[in-house]
Backbone as JSON, one array per atom type, in Angstrom:
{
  "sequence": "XXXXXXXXXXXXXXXXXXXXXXXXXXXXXXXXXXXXXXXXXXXXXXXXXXXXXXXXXXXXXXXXXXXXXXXXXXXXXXXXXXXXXXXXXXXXXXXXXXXXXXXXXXXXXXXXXXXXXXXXXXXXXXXXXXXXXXXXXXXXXXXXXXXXXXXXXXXXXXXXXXXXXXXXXXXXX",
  "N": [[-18.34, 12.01, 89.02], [-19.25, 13.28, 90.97], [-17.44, 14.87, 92.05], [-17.35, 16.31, 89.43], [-19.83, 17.73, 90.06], [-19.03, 18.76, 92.66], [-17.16, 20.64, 91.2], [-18.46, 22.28, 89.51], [-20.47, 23.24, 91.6], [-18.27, 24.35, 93.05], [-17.57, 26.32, 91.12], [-19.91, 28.22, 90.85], [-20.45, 28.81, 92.97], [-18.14, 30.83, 93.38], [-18.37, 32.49, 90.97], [-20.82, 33.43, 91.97], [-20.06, 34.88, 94.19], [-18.07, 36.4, 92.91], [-19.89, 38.34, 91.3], [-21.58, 39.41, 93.24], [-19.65, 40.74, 94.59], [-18.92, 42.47, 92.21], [-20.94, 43.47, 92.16], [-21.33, 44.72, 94.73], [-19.29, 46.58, 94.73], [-19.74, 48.05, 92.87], [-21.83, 49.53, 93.36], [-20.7, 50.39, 95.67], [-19.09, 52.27, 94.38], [-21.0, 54.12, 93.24], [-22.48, 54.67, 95.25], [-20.15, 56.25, 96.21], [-19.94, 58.2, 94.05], [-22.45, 59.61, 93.57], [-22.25, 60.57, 96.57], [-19.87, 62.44, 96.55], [-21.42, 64.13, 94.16], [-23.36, 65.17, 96.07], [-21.55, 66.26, 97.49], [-20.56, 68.3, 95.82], [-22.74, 69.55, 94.53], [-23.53, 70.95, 97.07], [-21.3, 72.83, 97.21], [-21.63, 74.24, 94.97], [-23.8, 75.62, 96.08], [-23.17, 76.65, 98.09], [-21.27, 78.42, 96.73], [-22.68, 79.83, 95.1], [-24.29, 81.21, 97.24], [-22.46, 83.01, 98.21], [-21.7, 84.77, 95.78], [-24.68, 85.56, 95.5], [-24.25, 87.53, 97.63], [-22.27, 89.09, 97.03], [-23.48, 90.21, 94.84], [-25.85, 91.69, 95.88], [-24.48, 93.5, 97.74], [-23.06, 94.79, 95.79], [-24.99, 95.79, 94.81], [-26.3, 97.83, 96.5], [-23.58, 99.88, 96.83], [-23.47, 100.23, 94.41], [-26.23, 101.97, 94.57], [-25.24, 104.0, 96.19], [-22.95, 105.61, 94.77], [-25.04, 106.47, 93.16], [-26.58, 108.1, 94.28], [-24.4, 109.47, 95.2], [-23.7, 110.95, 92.85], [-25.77, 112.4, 91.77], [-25.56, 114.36, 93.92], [-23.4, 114.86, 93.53], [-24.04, 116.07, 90.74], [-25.51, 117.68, 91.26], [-24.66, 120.1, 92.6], [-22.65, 120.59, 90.82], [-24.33, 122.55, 88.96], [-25.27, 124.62, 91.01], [-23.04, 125.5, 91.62], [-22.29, 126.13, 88.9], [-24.0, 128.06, 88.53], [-23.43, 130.11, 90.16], [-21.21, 130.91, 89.52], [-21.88, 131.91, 87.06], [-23.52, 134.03, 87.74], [-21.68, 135.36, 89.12], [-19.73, 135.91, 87.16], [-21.59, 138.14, 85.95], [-22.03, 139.96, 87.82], [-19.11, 140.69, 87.75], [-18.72, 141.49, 84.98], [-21.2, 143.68, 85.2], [-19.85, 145.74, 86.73], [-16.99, 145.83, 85.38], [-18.29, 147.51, 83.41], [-18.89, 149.33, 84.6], [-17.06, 150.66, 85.57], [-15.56, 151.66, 83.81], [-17.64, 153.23, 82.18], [-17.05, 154.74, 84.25], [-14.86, 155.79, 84.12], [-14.91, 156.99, 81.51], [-16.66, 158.99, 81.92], [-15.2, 160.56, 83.17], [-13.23, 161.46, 81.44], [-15.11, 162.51, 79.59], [-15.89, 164.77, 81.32], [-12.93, 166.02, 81.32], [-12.71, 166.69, 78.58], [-14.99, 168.25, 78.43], [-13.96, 170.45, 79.69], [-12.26, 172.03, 77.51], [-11.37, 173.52, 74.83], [-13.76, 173.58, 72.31], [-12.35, 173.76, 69.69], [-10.03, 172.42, 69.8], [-10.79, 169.62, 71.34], [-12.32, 168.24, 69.71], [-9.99, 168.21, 67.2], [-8.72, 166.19, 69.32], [-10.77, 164.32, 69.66], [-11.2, 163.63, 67.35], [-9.2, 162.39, 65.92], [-9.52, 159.73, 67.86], [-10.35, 156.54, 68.64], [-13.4, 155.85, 67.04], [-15.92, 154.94, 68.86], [-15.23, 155.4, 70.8], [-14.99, 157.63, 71.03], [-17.44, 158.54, 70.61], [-18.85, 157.37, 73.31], [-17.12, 159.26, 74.42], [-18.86, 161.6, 74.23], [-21.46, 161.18, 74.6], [-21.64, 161.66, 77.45], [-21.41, 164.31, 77.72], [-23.18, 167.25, 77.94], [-25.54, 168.53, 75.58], [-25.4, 170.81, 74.46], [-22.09, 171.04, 74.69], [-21.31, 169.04, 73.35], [-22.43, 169.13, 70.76], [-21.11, 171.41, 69.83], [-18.49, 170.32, 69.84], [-18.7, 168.63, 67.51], [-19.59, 170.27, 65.92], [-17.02, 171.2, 65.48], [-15.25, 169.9, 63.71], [-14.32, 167.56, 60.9], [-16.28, 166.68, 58.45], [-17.12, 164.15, 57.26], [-15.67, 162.47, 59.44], [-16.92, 163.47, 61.65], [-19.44, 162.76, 60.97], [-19.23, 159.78, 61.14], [-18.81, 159.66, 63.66], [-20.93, 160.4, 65.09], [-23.1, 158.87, 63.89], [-22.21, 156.43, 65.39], [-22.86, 157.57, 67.61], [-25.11, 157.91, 67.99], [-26.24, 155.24, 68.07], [-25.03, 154.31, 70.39], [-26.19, 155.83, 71.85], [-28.55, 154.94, 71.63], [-28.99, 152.37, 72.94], [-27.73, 153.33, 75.56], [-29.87, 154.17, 76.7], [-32.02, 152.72, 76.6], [-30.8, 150.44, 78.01], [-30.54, 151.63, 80.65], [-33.13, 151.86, 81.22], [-34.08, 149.5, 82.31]],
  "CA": [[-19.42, 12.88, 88.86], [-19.23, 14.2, 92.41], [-16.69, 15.37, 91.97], [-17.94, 17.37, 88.97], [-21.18, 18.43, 90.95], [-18.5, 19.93, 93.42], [-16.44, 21.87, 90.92], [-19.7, 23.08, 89.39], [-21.04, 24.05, 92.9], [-17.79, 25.71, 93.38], [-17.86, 27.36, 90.06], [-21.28, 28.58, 91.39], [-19.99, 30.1, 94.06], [-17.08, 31.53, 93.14], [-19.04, 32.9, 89.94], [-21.68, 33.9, 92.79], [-18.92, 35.55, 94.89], [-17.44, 38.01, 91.73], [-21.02, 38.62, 90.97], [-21.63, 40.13, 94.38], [-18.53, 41.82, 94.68], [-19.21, 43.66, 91.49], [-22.54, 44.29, 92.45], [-21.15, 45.38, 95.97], [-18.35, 47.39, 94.37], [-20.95, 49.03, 91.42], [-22.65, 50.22, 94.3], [-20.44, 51.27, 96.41], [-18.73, 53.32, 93.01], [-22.4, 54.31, 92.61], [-22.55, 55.82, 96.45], [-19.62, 57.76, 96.23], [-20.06, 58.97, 93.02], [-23.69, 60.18, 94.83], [-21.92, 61.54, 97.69], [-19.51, 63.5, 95.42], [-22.19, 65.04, 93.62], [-24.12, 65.84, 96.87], [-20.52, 67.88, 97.86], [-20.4, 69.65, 94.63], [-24.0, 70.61, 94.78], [-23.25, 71.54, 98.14], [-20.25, 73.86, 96.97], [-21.82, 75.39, 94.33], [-24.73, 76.34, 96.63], [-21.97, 77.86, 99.14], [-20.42, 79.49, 95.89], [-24.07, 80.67, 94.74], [-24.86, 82.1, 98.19], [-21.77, 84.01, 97.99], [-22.17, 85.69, 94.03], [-25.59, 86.54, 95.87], [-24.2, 88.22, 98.49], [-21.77, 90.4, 96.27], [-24.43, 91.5, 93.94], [-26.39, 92.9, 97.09], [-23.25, 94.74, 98.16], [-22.62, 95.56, 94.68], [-25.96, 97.27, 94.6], [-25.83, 98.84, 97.3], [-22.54, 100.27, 96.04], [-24.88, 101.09, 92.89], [-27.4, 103.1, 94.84], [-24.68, 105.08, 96.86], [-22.8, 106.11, 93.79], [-25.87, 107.05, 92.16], [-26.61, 109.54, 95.37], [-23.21, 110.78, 95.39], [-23.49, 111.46, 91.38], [-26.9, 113.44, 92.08], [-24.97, 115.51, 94.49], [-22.28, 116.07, 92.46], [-24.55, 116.91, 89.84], [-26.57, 119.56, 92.1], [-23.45, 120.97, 93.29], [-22.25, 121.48, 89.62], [-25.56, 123.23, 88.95], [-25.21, 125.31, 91.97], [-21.73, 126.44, 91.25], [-22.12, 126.71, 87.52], [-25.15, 129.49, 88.61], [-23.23, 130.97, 91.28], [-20.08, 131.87, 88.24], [-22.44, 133.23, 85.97], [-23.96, 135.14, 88.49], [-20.19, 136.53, 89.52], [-19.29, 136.41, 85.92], [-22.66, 138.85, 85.47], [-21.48, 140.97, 88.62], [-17.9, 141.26, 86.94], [-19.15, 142.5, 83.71], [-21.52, 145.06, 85.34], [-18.32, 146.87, 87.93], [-15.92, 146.34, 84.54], [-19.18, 148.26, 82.68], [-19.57, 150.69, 85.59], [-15.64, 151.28, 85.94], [-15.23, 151.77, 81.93], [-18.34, 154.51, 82.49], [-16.88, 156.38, 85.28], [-13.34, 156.51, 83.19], [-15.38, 158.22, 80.31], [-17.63, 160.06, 82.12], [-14.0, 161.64, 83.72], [-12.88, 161.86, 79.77], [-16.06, 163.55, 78.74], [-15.67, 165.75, 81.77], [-12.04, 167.05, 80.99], [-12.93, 167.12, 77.2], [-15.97, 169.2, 78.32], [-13.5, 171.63, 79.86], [-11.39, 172.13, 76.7], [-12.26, 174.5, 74.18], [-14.27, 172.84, 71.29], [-11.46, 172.77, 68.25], [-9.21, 171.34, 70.82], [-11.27, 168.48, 71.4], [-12.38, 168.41, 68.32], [-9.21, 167.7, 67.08], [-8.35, 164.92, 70.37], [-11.84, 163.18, 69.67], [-10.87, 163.22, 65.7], [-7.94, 160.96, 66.3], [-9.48, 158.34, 68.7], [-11.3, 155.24, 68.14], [-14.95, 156.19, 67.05], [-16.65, 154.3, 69.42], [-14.82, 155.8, 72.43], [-15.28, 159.55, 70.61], [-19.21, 158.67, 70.79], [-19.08, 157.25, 74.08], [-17.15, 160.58, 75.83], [-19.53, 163.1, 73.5], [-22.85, 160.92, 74.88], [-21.5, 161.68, 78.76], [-21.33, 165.45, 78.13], [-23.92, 167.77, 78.06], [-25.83, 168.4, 74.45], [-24.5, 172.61, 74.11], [-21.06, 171.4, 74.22], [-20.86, 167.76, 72.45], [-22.61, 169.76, 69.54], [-20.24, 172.51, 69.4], [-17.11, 170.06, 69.61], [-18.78, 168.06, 66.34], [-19.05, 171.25, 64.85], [-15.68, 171.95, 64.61], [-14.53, 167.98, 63.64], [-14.3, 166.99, 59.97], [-17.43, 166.26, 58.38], [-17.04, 162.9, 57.49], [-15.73, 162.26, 60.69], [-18.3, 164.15, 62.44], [-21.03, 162.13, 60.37], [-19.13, 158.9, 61.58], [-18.88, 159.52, 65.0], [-22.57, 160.86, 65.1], [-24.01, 157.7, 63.86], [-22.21, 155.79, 66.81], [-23.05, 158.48, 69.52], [-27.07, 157.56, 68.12], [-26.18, 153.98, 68.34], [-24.78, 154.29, 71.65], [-27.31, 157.09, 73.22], [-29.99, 154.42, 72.17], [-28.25, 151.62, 73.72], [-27.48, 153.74, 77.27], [-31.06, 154.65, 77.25], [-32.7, 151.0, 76.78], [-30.17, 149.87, 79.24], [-30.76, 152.38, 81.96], [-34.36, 151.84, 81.56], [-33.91, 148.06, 82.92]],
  "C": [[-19.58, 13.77, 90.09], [-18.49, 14.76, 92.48], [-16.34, 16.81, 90.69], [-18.52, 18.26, 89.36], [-20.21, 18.85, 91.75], [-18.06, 20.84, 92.67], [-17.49, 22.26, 90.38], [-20.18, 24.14, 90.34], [-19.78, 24.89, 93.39], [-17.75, 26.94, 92.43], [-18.55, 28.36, 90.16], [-20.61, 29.5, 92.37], [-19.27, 30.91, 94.01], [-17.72, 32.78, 91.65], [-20.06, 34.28, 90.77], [-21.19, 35.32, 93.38], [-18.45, 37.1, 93.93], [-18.6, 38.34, 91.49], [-21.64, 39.66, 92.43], [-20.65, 41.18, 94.49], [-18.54, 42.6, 93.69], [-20.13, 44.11, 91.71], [-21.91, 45.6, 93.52], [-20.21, 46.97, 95.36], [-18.61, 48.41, 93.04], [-21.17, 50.13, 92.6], [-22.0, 51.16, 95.09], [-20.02, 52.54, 95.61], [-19.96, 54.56, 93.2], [-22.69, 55.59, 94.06], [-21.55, 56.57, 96.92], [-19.58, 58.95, 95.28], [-21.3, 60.47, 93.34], [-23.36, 61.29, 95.83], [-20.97, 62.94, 97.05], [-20.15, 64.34, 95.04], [-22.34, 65.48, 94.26], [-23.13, 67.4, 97.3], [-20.29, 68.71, 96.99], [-21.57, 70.82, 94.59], [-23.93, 71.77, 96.2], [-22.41, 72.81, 97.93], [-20.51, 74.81, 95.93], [-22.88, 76.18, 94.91], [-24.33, 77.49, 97.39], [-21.62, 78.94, 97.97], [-21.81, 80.44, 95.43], [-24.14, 82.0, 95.45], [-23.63, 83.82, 98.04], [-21.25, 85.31, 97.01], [-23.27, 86.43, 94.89], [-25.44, 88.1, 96.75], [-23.54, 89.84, 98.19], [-22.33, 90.81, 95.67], [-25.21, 92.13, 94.97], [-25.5, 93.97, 97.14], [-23.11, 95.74, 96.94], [-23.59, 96.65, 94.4], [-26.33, 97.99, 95.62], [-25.19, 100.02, 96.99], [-23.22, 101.39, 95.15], [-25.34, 102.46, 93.25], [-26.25, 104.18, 95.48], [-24.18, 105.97, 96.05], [-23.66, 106.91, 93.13], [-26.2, 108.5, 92.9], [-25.24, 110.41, 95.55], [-23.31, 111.96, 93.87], [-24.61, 112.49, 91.6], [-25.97, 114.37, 92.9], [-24.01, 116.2, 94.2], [-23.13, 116.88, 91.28], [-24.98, 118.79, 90.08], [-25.58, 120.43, 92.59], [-22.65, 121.36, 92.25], [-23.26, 122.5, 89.3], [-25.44, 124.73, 89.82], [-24.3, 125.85, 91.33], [-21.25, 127.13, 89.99], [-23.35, 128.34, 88.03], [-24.79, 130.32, 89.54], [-21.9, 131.49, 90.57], [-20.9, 132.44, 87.41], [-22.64, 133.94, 86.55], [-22.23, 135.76, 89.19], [-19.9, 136.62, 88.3], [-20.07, 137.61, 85.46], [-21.79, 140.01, 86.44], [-20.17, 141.82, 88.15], [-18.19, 142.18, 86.21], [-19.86, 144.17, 84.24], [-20.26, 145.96, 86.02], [-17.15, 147.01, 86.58], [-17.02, 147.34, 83.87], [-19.19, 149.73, 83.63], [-18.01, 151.41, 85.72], [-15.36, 152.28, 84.3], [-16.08, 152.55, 81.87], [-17.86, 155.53, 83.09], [-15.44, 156.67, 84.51], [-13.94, 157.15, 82.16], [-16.49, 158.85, 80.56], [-16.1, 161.02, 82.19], [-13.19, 162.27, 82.16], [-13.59, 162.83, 79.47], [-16.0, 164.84, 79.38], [-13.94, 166.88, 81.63], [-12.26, 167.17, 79.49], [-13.8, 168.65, 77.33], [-15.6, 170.75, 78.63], [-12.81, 172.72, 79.12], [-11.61, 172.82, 75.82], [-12.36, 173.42, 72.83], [-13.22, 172.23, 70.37], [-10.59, 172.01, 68.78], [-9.78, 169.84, 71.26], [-11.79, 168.01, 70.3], [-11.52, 167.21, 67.83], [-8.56, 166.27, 68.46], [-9.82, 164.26, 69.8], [-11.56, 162.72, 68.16], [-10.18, 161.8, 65.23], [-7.83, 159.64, 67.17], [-10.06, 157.7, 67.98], [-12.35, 155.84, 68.12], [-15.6, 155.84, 68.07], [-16.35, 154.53, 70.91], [-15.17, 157.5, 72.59], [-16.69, 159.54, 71.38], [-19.32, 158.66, 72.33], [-18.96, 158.8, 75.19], [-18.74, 161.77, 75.33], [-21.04, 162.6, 74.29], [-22.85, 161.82, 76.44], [-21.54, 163.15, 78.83], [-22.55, 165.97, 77.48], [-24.23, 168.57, 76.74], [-25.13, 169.52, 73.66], [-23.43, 171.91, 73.65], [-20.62, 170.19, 73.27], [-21.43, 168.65, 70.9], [-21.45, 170.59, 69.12], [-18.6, 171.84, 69.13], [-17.72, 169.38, 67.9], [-19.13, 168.99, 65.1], [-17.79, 171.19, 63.99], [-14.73, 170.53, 63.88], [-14.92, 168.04, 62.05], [-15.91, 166.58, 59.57], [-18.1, 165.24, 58.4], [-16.85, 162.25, 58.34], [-16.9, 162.16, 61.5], [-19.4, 163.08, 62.19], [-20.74, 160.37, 61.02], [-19.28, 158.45, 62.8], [-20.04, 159.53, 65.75], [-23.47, 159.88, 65.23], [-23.76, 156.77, 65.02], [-22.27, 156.1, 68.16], [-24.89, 157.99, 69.43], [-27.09, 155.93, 68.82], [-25.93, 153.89, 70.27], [-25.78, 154.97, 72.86], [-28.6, 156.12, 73.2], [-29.53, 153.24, 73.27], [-28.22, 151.99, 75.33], [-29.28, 153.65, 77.27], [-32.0, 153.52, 77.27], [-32.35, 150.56, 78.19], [-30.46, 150.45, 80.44], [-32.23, 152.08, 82.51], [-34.88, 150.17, 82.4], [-33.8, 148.2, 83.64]]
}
């Protein structure tokens, strides 16, 4: 029997013993598992900080872009209003050049004797006839549409009115 009561009491202990050591070895499982976590939390806090840091930069970034885009904008703006305004300048000097070449028309027409021009204004483009006949002086543009075709005459007539109202609006600007 004492010899029972020992292997019992070692049973006991030895029972005791693995019972501890899993405890011990739960635990310790248990506090690295713990510590683990703590370094992950840890690493995603580091990885956090650093996402934070690039969306700052990034907006930053943002805002500079957005000030360059405004200045590109205002500087398209600008330059689009500084071509119309030379595209406007163009037009008037090709308008003013394309005048003084048919004022110089109307003036050698004006020198020419009527059926002679007459006949040269007969045969141009209407709209260039009208223009020289507006530039010369009323005596002799009459006397050349005298001698011109009637139909003609009546065509060219209506676009010397068109045109004489036209100069005379325009001049008045």
């Amino acid at each position: 029997m004492r010899l029972r009561i020992f292997g019992l009491l070692i049973g006991f202990c030895v029972i005791s013993l693995l019972l501890t050591a899993t405890n011990s070895y739960s635990v310790d499982k248990k506090s690295r598992n713990m510590s683990q976590i703590a370094e992950k939390i840890n690493e995603l806090k580091s990885i956090e900080n650093i996402i934070n840091k690039k969306i700052e930069k990034l907006n930053k970034e943002k805002k500079e872009i957005e000030k360059e885009k405004n200045e590109i904008i205002k500087l398209k703006k600008e330059t689009d209003a500084y071509v119309a305004d030379a595209k406007k300048r163009l037009e008037s000097i090709k308008k003013q050049i394309a005048d003084e070449k048919i004022k110089k028309l109307s003036a050698i027409y004006s020198q020419a004797k009527a059926q002679s021009a007459a006949d040269a204004l007969s045969n141009m483009d209407e709209n260039l006839a009208a223009q020289i006949l507006i530039f010369m002086q009323a005596r002799k543009s009459g006397a050349i549409i005298s001698k011109m075709n009637p139909k003609k005459a009546s065509s060219i007539f209506q676009k010397f009115v068109k045109s004489s109202t036209i100069k005379k609006t325009t001049n008045k600007q």
